[in-house]
Backbone bond lengths (Angstrom), bond angles and torsions (degrees), N, CA, C in turn:
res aa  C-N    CA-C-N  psi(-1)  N-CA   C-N-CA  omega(-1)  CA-C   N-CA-C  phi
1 X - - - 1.449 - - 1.526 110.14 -
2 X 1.349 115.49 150.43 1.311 125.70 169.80 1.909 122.31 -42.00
3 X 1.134 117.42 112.09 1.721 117.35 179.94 1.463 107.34 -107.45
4 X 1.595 121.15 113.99 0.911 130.10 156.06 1.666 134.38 -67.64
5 X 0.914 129.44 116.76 1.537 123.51 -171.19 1.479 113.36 -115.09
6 X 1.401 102.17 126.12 1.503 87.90 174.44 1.449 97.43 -124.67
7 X 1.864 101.91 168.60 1.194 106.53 -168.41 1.652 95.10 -161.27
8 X 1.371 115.21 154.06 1.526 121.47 -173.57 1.169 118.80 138.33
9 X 1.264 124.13 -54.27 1.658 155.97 179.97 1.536 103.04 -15.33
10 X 0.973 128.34 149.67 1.595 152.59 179.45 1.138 153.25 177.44
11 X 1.675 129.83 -164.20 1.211 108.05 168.34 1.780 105.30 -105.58
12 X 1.052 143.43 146.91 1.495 136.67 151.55 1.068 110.92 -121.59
13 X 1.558 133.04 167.58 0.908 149.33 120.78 1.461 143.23 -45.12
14 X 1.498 124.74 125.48 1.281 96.78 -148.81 1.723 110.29 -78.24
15 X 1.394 102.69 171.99 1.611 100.57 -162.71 1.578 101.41 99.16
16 X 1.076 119.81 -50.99 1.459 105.69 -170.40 1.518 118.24 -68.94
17 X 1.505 121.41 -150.44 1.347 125.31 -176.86 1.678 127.56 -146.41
18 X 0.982 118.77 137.22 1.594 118.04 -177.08 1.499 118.93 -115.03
19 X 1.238 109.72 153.37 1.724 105.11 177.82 1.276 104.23 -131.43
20 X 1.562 116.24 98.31 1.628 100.64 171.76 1.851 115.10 -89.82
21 X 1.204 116.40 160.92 1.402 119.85 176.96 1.664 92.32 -116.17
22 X 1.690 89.36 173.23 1.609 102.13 165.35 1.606 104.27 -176.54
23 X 0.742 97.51 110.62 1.717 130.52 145.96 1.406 141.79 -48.14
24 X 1.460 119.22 130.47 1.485 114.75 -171.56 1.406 101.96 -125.93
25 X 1.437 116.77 107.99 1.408 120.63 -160.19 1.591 120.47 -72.71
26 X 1.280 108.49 -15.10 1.635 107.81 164.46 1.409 111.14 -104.75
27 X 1.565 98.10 142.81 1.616 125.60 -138.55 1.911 88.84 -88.09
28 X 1.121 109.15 -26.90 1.518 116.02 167.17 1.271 137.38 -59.08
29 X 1.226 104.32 -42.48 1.844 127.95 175.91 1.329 99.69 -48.43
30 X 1.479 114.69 143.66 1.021 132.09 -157.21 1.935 98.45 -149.88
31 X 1.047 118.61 106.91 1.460 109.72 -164.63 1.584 89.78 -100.23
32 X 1.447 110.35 -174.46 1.083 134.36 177.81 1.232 113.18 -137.57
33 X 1.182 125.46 -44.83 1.396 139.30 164.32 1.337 121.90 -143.79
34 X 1.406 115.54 146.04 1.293 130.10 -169.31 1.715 111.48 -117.98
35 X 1.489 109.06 155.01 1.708 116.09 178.42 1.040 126.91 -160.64
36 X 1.494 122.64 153.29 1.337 125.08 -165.58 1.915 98.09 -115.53
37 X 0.690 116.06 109.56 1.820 118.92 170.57 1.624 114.47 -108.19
38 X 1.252 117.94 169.51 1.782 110.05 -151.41 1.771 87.66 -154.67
39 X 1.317 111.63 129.09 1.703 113.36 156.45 1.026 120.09 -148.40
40 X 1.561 112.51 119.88 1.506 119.40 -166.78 2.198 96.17 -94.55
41 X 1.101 76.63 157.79 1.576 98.99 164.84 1.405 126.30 -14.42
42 X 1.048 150.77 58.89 1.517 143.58 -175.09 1.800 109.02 112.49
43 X 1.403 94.12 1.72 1.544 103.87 -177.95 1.785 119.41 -108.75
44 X 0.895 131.20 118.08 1.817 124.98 153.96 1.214 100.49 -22.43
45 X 1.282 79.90 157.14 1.649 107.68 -175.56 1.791 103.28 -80.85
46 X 1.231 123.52 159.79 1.322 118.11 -173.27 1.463 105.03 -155.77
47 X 1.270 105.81 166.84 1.592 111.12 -171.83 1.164 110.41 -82.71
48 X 1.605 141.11 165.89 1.197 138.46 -161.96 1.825 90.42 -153.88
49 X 0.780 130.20 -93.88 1.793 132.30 168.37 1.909 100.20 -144.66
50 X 1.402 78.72 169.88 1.653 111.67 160.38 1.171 147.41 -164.60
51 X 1.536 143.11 166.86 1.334 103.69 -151.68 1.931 68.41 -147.90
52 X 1.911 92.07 158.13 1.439 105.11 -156.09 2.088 80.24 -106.03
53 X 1.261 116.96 153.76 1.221 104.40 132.23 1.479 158.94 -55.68
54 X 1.541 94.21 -64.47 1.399 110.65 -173.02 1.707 108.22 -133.24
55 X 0.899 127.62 97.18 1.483 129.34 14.01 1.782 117.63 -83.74
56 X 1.073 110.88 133.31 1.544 90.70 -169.59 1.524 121.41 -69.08
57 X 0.923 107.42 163.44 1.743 137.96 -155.50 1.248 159.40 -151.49
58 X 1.402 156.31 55.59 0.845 151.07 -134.72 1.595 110.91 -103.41
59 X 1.807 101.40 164.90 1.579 91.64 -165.07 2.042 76.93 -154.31
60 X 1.471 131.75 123.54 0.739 131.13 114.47 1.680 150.08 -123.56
61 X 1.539 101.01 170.67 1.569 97.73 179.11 1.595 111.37 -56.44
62 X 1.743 103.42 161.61 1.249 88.25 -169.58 1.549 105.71 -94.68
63 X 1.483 124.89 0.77 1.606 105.50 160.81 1.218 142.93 -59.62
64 X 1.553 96.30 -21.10 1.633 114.39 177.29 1.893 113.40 -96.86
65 X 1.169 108.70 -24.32 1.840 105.57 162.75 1.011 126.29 9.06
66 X 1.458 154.27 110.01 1.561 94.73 168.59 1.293 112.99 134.01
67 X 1.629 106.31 -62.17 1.256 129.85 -150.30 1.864 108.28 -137.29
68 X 1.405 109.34 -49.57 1.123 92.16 147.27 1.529 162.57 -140.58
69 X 1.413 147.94 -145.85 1.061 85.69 -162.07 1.850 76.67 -141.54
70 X 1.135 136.19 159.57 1.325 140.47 163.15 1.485 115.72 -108.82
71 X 1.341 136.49 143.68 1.687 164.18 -142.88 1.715 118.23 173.47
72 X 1.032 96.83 146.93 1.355 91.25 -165.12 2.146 98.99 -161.24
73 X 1.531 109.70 -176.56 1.184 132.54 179.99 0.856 116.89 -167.85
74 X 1.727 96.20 89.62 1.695 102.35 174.87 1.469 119.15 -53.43
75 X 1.428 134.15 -60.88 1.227 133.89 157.80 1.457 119.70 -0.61
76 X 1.414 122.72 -60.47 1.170 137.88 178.20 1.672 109.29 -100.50
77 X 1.170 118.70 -13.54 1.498 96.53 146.37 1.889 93.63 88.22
78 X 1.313 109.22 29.60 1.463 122.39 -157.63 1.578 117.47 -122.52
79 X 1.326 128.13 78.43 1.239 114.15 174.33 1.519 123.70 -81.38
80 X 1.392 145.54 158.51 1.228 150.56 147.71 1.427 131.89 -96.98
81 X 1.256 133.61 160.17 1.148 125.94 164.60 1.520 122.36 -141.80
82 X 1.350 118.14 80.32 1.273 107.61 -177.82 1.753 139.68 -91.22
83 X 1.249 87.42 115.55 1.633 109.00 -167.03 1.874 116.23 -67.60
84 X 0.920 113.32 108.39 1.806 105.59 170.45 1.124 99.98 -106.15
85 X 1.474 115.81 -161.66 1.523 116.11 -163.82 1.067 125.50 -42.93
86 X 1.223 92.41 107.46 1.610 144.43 178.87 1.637 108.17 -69.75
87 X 1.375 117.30 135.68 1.433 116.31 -174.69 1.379 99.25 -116.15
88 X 1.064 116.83 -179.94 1.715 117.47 170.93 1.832 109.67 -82.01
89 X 1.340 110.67 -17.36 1.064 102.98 -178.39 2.044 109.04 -103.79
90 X 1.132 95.16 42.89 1.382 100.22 178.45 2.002 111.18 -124.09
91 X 1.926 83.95 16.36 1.595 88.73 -168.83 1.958 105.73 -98.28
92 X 0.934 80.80 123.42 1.868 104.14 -179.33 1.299 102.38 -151.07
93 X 1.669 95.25 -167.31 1.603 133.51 -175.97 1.288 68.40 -90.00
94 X 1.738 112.41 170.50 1.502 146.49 167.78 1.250 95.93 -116.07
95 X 1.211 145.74 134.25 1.718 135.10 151.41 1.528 96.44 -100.26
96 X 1.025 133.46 155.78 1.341 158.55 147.52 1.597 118.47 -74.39
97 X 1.475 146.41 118.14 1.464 120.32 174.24 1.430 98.54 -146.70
98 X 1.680 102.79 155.81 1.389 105.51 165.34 1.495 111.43 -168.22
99 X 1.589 95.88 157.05 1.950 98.01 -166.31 1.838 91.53 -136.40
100 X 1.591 75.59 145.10 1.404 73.96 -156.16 2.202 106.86 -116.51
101 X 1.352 106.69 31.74 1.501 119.40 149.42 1.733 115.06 -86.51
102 X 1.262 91.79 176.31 2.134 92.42 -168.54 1.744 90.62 -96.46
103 X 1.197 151.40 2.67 1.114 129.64 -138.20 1.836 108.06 -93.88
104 X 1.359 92.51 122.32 1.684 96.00 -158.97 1.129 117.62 -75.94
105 X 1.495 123.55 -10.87 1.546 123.64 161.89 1.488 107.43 -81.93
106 X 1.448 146.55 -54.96 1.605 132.81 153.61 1.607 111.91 -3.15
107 X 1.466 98.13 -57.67 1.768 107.75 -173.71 1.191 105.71 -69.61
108 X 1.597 140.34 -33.01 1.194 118.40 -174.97 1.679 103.22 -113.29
109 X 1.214 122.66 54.33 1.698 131.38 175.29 1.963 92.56 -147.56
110 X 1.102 111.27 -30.22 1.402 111.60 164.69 1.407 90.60 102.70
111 X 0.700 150.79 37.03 1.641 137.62 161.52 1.436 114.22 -95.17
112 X 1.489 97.79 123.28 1.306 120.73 -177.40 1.823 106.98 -129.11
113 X 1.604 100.39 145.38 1.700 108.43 179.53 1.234 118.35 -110.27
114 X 1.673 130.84 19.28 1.181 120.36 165.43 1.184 95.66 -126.55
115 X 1.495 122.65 150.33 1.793 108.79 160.15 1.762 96.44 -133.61
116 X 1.439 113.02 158.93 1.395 121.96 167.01 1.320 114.84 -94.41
117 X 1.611 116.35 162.62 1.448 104.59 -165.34 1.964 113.36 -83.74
118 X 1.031 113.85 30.60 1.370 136.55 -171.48 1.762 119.16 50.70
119 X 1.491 114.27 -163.62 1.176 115.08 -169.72 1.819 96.58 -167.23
120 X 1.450 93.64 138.63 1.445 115.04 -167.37 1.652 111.92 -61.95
121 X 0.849 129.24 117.30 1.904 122.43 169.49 1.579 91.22 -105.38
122 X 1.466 134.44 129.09 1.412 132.66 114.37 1.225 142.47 -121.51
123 X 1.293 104.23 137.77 1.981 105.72 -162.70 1.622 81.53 -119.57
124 X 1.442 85.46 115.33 1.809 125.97 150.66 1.348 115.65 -44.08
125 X 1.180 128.51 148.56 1.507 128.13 -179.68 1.562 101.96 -108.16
């Protein structure tokens, strides 16, 4: 089965900036769309952005606007997420996700069929 990996995660300070990556460990997978989802402490999980391939696309929440930014390589099966000023309330898990049919309402309800086992963001106050 498809393995998502993510990687980036840390501590910052807020103001500063993070870059998470993520990875789809079989060389076969073929995504369609890729995503970044976020769950802090006592909270649901929530959307963060995503970016479509074909036709390409982007979709983020509007707390992050602004600030950050999503890129990716479908080819390589590679999303990013780069975070700048960073708030304290931008501290969660990261999930990584991606589904890999074209169906363009899936993409805009957010349903995705792989997820990675995430990666820590916390920004210090």
């Amino acid at each position: 089965q498809v393995q998502l990996v993510e990687s980036g995660g840390g501590l910052v300070q807020a103001g500063g900036s993070l870059r998470l990556s993520c990875v789809a460990s079989e060389r076969t997978f073929s995504s369609s769309a890729m995503a970044w989802f976020r769950q802090a402490p006592g909270k649901e999980r929530e959307f963060v952005s995503t970016i479509r391939w074909s036709p390409g696309s982007e979709r983020y929440a509007d707390s992050v606007k602004g600030r950050f930014t999503i890129s990716g390589d479908n080819v390589k099966n590679t999303v990013y997420l780069q975070m700048d000023d960073l708030k304290p309330e931008d501290t969660a898990v990261y999930y990584c996700a991606a589904n890999d049919d074209s169906d363009w309402l899936r993409w805009l309800l957010n349903e995705y069929d792989h997820w990675g086992q995430g990666t820590q963001v916390t920004v210090s106050s």
